[in-house]
N, C-alpha and C positions, 0 to 999 in steps of 0.2 A: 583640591584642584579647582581652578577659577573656571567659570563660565565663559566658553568662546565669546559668546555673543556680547554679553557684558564687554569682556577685553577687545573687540572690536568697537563701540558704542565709547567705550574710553579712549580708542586712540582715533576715531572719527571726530570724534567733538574736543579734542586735546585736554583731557580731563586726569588731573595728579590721581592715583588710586586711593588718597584720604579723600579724594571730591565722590570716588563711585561709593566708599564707604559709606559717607557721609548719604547719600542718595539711597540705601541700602538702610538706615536709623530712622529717614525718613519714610520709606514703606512703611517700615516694619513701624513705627512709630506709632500711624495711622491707625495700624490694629489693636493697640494696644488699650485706647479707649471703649471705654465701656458701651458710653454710649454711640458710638459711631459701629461699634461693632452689632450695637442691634437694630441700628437702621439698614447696616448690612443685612442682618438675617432678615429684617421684616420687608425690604426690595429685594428678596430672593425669590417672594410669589408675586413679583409685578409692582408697576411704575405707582410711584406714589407723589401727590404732593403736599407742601409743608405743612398745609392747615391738616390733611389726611397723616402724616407722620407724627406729629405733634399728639394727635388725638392720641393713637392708637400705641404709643409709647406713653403718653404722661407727660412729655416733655415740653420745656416754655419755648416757643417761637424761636428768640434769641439764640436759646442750645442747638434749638435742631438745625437751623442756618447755618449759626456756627460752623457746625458738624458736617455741612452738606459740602460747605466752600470746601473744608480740609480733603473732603474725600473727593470733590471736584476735580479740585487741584494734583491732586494725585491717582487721578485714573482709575479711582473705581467704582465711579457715578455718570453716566451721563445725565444731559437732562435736555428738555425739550419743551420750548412755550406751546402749549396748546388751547387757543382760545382766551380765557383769561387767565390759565394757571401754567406755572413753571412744572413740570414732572421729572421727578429724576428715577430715574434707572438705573440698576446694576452693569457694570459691564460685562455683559456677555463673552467676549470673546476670553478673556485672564481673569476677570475677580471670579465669573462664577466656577469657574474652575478647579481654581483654587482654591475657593470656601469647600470644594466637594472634599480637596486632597485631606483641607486642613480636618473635616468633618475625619475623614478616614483615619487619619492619625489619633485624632484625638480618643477616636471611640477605642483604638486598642493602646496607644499609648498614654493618655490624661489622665479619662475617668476616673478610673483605679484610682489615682491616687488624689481626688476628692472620696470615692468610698473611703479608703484606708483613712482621712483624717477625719470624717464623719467619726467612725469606730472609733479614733483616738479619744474626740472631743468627749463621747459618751464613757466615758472609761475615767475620767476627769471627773 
């Protein structure tokens, strides 16, 4: 079953349902990177910025930029100039939320099955 609100948002902004698909590849998309997803976990305990992100992942400037615009761009970062440095933030009101559900899921429905290929690998 489709999401009201979604199918309201589609026919508000007159949008074919391969355009909300396609908007729907691009969330989902966003998560999918490795490293964007641990700038998400590491702005889950407060606002960081790039030279402070950079540090405390490993990552080269370039990447973490990169990575910031995408999640910018897709709502689930803010950010805010403060003095001389840009700060981004998780979005509180949908990403952190989200990260809680996705956290909930995972711990009964994932894990498992990185244990179970651990056991595999050693069984090899």
């Amino acid at each position: 079953m489709k999401n009201k609100d979604i199918l309201k948002h589609h026919k508000k902004h007159k949008l074919k349902e391969e355009e909300v698909y396609g908007a729907y590849k691009i969330f989902l998309g966003t998560l999918v990177s490795e490293p964007r997803l641990k700038i998400i976990n590491l702005l889950r305990s407060g606002r960081k910025n790039v030279s402070e992100i950079k540090k405390e992942l490993g990552m080269a400037q370039s990447a973490v930029s990169h990575n910031l615009a995408r999640l910018k761009k897709c709502g689930f970062v803010n950010s805010k100039v403060d003095k001389k440095f840009r700060y981004y933030k998780l979005n509180q009101e949908t990403i952190k939320p989200l990260m809680e559900i996705i956290d909930k899921h995972m711990s009964y429905y994932c894990i498992h099955i990185l244990k179970n290929s651990k056991k595999e690998d050693k069984k090899k």
